[in-house]
Biopython code that builds the backbone (N, CA, C, O; Angstrom):
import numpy as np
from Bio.PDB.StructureBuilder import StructureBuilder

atoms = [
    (1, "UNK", "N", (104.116, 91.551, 68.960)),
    (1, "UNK", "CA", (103.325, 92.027, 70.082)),
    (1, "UNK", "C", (102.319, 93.054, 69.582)),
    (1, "UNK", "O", (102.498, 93.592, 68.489)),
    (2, "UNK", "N", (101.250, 93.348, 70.355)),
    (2, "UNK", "CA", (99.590, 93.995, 69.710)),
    (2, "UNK", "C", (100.390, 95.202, 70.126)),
    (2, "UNK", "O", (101.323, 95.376, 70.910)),
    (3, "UNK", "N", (99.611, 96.062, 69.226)),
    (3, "UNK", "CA", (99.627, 97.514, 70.325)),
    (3, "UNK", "C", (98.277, 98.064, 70.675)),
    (3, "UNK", "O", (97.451, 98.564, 69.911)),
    (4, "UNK", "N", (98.182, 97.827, 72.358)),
    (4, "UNK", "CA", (97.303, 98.038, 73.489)),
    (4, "UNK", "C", (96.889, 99.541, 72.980)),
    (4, "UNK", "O", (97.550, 100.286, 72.257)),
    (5, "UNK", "N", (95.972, 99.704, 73.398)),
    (5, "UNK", "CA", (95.087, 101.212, 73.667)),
    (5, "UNK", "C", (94.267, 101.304, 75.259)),
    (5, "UNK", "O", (93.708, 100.474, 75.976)),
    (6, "UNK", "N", (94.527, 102.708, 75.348)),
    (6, "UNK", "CA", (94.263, 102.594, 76.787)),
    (6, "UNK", "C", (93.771, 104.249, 77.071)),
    (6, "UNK", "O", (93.850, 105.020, 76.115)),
    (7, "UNK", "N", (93.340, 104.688, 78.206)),
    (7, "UNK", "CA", (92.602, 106.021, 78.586)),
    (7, "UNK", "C", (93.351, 105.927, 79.605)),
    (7, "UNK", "O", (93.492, 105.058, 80.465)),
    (8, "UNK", "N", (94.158, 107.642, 79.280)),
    (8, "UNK", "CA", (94.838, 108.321, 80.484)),
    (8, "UNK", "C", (93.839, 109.120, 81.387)),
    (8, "UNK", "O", (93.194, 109.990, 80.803)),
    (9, "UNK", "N", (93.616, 108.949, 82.742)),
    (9, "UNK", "CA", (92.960, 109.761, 83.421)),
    (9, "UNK", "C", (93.692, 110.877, 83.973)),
    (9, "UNK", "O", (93.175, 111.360, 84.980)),
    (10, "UNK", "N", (95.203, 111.628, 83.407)),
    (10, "UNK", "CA", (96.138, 111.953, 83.801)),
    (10, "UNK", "C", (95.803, 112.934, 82.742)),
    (10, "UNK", "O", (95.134, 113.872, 83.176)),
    (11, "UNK", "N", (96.122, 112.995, 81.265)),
    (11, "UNK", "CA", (95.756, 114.123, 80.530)),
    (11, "UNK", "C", (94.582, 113.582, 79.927)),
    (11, "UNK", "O", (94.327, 114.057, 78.820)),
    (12, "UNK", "N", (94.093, 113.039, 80.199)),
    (12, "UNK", "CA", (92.180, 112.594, 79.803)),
    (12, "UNK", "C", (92.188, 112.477, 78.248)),
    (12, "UNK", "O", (91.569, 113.089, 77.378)),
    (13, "UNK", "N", (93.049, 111.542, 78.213)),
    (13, "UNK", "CA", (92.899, 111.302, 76.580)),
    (13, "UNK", "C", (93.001, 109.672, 76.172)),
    (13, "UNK", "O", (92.850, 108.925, 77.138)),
    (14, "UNK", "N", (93.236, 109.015, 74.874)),
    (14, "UNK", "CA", (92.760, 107.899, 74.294)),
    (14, "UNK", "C", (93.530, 107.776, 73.429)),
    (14, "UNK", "O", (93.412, 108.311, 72.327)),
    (15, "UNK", "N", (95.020, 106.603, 73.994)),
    (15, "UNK", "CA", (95.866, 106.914, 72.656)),
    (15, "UNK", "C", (96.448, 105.506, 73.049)),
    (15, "UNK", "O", (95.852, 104.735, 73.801)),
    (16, "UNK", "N", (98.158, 105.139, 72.237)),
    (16, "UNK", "CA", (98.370, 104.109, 72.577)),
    (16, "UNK", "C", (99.478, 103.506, 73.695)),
    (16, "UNK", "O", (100.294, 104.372, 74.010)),
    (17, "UNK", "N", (99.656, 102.385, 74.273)),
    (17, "UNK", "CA", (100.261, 102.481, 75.846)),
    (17, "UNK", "C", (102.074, 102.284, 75.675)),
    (17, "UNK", "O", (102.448, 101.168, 76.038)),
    (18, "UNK", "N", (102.755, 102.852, 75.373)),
    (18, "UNK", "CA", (103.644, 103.167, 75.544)),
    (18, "UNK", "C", (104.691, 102.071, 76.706)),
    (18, "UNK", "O", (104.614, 102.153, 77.932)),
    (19, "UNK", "N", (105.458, 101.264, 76.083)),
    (19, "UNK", "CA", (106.442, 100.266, 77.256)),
    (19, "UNK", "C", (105.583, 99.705, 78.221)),
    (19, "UNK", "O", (105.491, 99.899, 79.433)),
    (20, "UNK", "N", (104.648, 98.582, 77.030)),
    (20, "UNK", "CA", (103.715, 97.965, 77.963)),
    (20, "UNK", "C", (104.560, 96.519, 78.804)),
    (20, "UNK", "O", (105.587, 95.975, 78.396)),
    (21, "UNK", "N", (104.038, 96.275, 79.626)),
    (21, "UNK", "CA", (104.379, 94.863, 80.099)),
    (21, "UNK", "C", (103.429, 94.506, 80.747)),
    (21, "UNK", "O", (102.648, 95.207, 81.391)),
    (22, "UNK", "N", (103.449, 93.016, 80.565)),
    (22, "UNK", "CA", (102.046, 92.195, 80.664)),
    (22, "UNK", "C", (102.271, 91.555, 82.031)),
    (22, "UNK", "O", (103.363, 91.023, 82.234)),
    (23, "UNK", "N", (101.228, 91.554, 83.106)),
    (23, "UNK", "CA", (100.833, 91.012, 84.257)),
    (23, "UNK", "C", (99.529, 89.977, 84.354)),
    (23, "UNK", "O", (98.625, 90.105, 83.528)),
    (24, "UNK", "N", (99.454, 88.950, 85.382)),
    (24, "UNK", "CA", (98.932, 88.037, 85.987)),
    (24, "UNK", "C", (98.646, 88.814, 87.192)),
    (24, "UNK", "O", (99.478, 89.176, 88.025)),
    (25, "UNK", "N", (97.286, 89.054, 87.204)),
    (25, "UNK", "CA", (96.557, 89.668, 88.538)),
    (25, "UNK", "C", (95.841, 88.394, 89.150)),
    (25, "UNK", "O", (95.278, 87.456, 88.586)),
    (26, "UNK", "N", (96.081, 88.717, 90.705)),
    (26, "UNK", "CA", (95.631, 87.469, 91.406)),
    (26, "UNK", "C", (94.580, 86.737, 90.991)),
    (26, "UNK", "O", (94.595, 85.507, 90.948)),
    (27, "UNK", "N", (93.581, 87.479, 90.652)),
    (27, "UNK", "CA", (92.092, 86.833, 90.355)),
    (27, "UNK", "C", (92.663, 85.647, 89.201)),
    (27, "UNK", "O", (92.313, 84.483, 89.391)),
    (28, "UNK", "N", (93.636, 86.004, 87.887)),
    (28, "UNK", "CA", (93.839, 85.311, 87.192)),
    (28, "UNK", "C", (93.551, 86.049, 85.476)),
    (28, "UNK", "O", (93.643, 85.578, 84.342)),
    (29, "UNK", "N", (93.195, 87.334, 85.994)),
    (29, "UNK", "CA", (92.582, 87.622, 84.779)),
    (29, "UNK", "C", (93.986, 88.621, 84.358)),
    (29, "UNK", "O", (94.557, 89.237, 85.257)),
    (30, "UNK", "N", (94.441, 88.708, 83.000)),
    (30, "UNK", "CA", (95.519, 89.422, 82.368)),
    (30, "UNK", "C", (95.452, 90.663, 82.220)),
    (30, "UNK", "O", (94.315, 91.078, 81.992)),
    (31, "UNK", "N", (96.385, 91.534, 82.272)),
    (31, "UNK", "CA", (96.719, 93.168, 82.414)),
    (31, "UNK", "C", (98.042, 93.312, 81.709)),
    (31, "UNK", "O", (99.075, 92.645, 81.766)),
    (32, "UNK", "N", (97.590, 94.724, 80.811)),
    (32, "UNK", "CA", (98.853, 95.343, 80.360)),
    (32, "UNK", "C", (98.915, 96.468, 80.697)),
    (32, "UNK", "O", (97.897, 97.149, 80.577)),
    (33, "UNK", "N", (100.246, 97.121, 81.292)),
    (33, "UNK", "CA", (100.347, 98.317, 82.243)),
    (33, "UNK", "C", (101.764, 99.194, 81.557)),
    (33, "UNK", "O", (102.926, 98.795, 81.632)),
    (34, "UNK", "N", (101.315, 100.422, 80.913)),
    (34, "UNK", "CA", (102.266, 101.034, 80.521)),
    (34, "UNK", "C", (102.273, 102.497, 80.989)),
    (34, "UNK", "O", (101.552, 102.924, 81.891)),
    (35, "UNK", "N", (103.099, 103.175, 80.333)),
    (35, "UNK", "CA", (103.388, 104.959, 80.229)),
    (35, "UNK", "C", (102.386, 105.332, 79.164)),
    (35, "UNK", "O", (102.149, 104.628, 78.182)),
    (36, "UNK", "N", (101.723, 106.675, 79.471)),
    (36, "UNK", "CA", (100.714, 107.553, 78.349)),
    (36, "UNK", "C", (101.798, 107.911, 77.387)),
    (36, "UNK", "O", (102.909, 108.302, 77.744)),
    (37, "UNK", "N", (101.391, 107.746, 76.063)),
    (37, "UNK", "CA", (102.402, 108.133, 75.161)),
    (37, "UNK", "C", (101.726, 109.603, 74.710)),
    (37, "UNK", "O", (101.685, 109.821, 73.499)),
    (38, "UNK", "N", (101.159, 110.691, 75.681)),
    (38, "UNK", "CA", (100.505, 111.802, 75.045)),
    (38, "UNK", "C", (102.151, 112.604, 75.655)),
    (38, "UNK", "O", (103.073, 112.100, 76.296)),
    (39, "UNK", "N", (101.929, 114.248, 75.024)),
    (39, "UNK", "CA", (102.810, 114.823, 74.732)),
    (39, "UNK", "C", (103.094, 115.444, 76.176)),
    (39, "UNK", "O", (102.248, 116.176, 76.690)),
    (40, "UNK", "N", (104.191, 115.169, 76.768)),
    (40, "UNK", "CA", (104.410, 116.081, 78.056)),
    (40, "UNK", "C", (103.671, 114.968, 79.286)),
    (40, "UNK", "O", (104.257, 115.043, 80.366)),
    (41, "UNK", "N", (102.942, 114.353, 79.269)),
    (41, "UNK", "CA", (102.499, 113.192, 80.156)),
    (41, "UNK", "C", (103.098, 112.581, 80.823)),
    (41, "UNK", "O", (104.027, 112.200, 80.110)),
    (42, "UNK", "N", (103.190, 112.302, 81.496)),
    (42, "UNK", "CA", (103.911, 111.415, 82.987)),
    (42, "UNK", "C", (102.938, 109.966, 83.328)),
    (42, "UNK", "O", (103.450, 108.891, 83.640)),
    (43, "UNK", "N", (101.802, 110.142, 83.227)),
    (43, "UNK", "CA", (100.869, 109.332, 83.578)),
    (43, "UNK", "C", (101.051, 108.227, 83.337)),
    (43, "UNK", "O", (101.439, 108.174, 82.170)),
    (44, "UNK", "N", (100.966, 106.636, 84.043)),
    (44, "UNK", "CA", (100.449, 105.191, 83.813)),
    (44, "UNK", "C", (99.226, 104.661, 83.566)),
    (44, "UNK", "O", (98.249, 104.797, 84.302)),
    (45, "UNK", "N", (99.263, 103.940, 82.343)),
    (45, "UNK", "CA", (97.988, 103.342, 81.392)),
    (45, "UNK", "C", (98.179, 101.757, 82.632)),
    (45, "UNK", "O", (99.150, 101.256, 83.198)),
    (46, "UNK", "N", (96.335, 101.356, 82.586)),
    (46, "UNK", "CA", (96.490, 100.154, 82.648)),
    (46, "UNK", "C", (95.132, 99.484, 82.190)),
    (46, "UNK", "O", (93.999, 99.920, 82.398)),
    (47, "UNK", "N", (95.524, 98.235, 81.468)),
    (47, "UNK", "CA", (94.229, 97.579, 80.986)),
    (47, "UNK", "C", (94.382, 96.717, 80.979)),
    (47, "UNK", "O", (95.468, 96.214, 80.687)),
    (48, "UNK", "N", (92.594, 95.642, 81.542)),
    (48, "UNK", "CA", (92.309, 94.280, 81.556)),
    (48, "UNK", "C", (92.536, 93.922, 80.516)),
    (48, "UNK", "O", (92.209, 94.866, 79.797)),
    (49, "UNK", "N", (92.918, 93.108, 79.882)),
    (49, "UNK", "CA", (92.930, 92.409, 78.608)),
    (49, "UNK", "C", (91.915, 90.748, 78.728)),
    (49, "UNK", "O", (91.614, 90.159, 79.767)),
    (50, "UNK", "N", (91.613, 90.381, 77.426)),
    (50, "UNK", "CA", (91.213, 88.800, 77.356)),
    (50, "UNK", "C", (92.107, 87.528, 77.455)),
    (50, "UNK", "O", (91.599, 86.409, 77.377)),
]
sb = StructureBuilder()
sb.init_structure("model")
sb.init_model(0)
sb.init_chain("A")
sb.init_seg("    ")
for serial, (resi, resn, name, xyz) in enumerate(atoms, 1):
    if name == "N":
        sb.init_residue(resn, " ", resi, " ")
    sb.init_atom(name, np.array(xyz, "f"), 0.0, 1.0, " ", f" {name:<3s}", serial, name[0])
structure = sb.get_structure()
């Protein structure tokens, strides 16, 4: 499995997505949706993928 990169708007940073799992969004187009792996963060990553 890749490892996703993604932008927390939670601690506003650019790192990698932490216990991703991959979704089918209605439109059809693919998403991987994880936890911010920054330090002390709580925040959820999510990104369109190809």
């Amino acid at each position: 499995m890749a490892e996703y990169q993604g932008f927390s708007l939670k601690c506003k940073t650019y790192g990698p997505i932490s216990n991703p799992e991959h979704f089918t969004m209605s439109n059809g187009r693919k998403r991987v949706a994880g936890s911010c792996s920054g330090k002390g963060c709580t925040g959820r990553i999510s990104k369109i993928i190809a």
